[in-house]
C-alpha positions as CSV (number, residue, x, y, z in Angstrom):
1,X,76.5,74.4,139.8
2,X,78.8,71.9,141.1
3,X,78.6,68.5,141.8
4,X,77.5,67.3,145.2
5,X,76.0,64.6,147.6
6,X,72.7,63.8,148.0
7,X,72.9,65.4,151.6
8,X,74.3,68.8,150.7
9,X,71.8,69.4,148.2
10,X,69.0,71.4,150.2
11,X,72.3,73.4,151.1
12,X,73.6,73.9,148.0
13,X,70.1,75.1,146.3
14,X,69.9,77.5,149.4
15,X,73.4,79.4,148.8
16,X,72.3,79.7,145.1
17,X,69.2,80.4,145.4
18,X,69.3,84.4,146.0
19,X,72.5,84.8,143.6
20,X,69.8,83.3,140.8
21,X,67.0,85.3,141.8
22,X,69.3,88.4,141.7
23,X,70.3,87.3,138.4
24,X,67.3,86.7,136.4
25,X,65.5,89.6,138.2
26,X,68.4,92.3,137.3
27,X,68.9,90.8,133.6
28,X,65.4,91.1,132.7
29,X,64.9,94.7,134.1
30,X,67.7,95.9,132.7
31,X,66.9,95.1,129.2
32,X,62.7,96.7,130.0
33,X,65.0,100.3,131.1
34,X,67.6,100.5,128.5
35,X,64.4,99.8,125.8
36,X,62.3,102.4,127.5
37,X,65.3,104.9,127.6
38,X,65.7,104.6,123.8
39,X,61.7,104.7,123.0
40,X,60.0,101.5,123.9
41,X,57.4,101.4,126.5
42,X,55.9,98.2,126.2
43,X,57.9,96.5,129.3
44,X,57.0,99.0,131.5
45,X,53.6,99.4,130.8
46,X,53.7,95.9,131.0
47,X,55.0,96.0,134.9
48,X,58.6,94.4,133.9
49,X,60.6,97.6,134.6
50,X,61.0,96.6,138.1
51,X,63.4,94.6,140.5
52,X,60.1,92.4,142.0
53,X,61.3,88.7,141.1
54,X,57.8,88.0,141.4
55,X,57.3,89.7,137.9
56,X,60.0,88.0,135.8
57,X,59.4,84.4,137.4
58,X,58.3,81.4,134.8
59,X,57.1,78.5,137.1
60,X,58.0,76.2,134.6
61,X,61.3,77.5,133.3
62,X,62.6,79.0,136.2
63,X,62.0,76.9,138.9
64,X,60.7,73.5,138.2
65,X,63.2,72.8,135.6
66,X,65.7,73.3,137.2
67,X,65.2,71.9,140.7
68,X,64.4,68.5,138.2
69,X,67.4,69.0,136.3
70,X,69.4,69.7,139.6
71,X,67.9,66.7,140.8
72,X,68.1,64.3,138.3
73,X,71.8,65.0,137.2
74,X,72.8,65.7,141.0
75,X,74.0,68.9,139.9
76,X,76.3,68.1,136.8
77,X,73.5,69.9,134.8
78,X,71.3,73.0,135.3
79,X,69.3,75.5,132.6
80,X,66.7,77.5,133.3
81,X,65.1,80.8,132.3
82,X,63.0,83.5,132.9
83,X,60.0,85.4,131.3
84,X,61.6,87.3,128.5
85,X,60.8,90.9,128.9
86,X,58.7,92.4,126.1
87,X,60.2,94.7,123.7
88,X,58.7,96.3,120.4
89,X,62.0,96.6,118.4
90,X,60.4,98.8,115.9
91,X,59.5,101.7,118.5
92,X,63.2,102.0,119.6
93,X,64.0,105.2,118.2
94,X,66.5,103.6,116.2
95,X,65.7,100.0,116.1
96,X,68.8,98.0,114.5
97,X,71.1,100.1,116.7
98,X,69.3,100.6,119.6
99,X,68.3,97.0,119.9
100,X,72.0,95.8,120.0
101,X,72.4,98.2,123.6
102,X,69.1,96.9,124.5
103,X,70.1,92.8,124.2
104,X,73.8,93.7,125.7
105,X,71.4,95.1,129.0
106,X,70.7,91.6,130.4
107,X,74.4,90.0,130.0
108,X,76.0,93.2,131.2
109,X,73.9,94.0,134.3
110,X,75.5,89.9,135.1
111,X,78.7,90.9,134.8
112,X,78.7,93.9,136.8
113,X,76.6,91.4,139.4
114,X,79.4,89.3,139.1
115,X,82.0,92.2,140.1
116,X,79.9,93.2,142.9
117,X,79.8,89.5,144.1
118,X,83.2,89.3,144.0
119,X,84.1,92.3,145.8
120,X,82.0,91.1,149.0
121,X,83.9,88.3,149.1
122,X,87.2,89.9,149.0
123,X,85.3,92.0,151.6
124,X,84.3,89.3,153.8
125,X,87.3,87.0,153.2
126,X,89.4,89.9,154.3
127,X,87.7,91.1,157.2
128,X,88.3,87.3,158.3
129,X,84.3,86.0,158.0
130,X,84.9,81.8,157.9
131,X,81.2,81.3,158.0
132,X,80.9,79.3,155.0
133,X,77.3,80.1,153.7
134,X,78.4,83.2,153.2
135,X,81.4,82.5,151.5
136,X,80.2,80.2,149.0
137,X,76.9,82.6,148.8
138,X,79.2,85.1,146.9
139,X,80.9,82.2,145.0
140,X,78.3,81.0,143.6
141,X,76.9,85.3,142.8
142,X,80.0,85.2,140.8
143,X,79.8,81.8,139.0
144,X,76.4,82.1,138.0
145,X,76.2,85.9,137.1
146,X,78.9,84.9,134.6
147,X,77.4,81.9,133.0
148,X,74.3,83.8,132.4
149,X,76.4,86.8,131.2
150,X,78.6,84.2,128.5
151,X,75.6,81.9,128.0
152,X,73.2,84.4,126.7
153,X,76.0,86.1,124.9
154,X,75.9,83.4,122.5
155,X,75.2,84.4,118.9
156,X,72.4,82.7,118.1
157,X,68.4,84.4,118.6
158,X,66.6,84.5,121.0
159,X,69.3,84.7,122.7
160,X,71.1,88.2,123.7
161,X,74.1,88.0,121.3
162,X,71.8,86.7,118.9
163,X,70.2,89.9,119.0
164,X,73.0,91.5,118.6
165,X,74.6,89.8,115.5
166,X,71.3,90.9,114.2
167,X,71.8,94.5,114.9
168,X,75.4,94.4,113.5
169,X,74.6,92.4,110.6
170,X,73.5,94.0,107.3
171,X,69.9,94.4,106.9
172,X,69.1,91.5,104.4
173,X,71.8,89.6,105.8
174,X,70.5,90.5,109.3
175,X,66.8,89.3,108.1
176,X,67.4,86.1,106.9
177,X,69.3,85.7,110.5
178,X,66.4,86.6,112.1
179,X,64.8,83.8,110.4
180,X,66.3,81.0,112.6
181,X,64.4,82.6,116.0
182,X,61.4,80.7,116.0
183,X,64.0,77.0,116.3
184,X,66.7,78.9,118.3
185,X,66.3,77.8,121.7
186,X,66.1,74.1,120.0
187,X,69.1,74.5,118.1
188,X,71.0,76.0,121.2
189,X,69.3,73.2,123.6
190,X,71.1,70.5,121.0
191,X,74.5,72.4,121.1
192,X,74.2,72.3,124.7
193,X,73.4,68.6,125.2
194,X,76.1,67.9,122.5
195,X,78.3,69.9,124.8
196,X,79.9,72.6,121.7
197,X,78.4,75.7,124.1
198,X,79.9,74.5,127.1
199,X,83.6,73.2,125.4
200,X,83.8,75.9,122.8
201,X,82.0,78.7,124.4
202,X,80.8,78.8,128.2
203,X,84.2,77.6,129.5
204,X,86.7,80.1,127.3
205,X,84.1,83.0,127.9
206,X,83.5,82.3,131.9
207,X,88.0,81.5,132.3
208,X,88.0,84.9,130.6
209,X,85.3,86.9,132.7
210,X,87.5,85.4,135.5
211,X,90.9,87.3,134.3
212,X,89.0,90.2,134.0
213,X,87.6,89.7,137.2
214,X,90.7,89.5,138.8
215,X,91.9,92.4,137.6
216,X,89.5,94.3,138.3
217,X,89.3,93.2,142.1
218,X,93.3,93.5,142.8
219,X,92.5,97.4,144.5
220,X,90.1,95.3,146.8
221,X,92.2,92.7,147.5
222,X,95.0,94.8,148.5
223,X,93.0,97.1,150.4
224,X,91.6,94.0,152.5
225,X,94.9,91.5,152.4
226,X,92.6,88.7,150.8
């Protein structure tokens, strides 16, 4: 999120707040269906097969962490996550393949968010809507649809494109990987706060997504005059 005043805050956390909850709730049920379409039941006998936020919600990581980190940093600093979704690798019909289309699920159900995002606010722009909320509602849908998509394609377990490193990897190689999960979200917590994810991988990645995004708006924005 941006940086902003003390007063705009509860305004701020409003815009993003349904562009988040889309977010986390999408990304989680898309990786629960793409691992039951190639064998694995466990998220949706588990209930996490389903677009209810309620389901994937962590109190801790998702909201009180980072309404304190929003708080505390006045915006310059936000992380937060959901419950992971469940997934028995090794009842995937084909695990080490099938697990690589089942990690891509989360970060590519944000991108298309993101696309969608965008295209209502060519939509709106162009049909000449100047409420504001609005506006910056679908701002903010793309922006944080495409931080979670880059951030969790990051090559490093638990995350998602640790996952798939894993799957691409060879087998022993891919084992002793695998071996780093348990200290993973440490190691990527101390790459954050030293700033490498952010400098050498969020920004390029997100500036990126951007391009594309452009690109694939332009029949939008020439249909609309935005």
């Amino acid at each position: 999120m941006p940086r902003v005043g003390s007063s705009n805050i509860i305004q701020t956390v409003l815009i993003y707040a349904l562009p988040v909850l889309f977010a986390i709730t999408i990304h989680e049920a898309a990786h629960g269906y793409v691992a039951r379409y190639f064998g694995d039941n466990t998220a949706y006998v588990a209930g996490r097969v389903t677009l209810n936020p309620i389901k994937h919600i962590d109190p801790l990581g998702t909201i009180v962490m980072p309404l304190l980190l929003y708080f505390a940093t006045h915006g310059a600093f936000l992380f937060g996550y959901a419950k992971p979704v469940p997934v028995n690798f090794g009842a995937l019909r084909h695990p080490k393949r099938d697990m690589i289309w089942v990690a891509l699920a989360g970060p590519a159900s944000n991108f298309i968010q993101a696309i969608l995002w965008g295209i209502a606010f060519v939509v709106l722009a162009g049909s000449g809507v100047t409420e504001r909320f609005w506006i910056e509602m679908c701002k903010a849908g793309v922006l944080t649809n495409l931080v979670m998509w880059a951030f969790n394609l990051f090559p490093l377990p638990p995350l998602d494109g640790g996952r798939v490193l894993v799957g691409l990897l060879p087998r022993r190689m891919a084992w002793n990987f695998s071996r780093i999960e348990p200290w993973g979200f440490f190691i990527v917590m101390a790459l954050v706060i030293a700033g490498i994810v952010s400098d050498w991988w969020l920004r390029p990645l997100i500036a990126f997504g951007y391009v594309v995004l452009d690109v694939l708006l332009t029949p939008f924005t020439a249909a609309f005059g935005s």
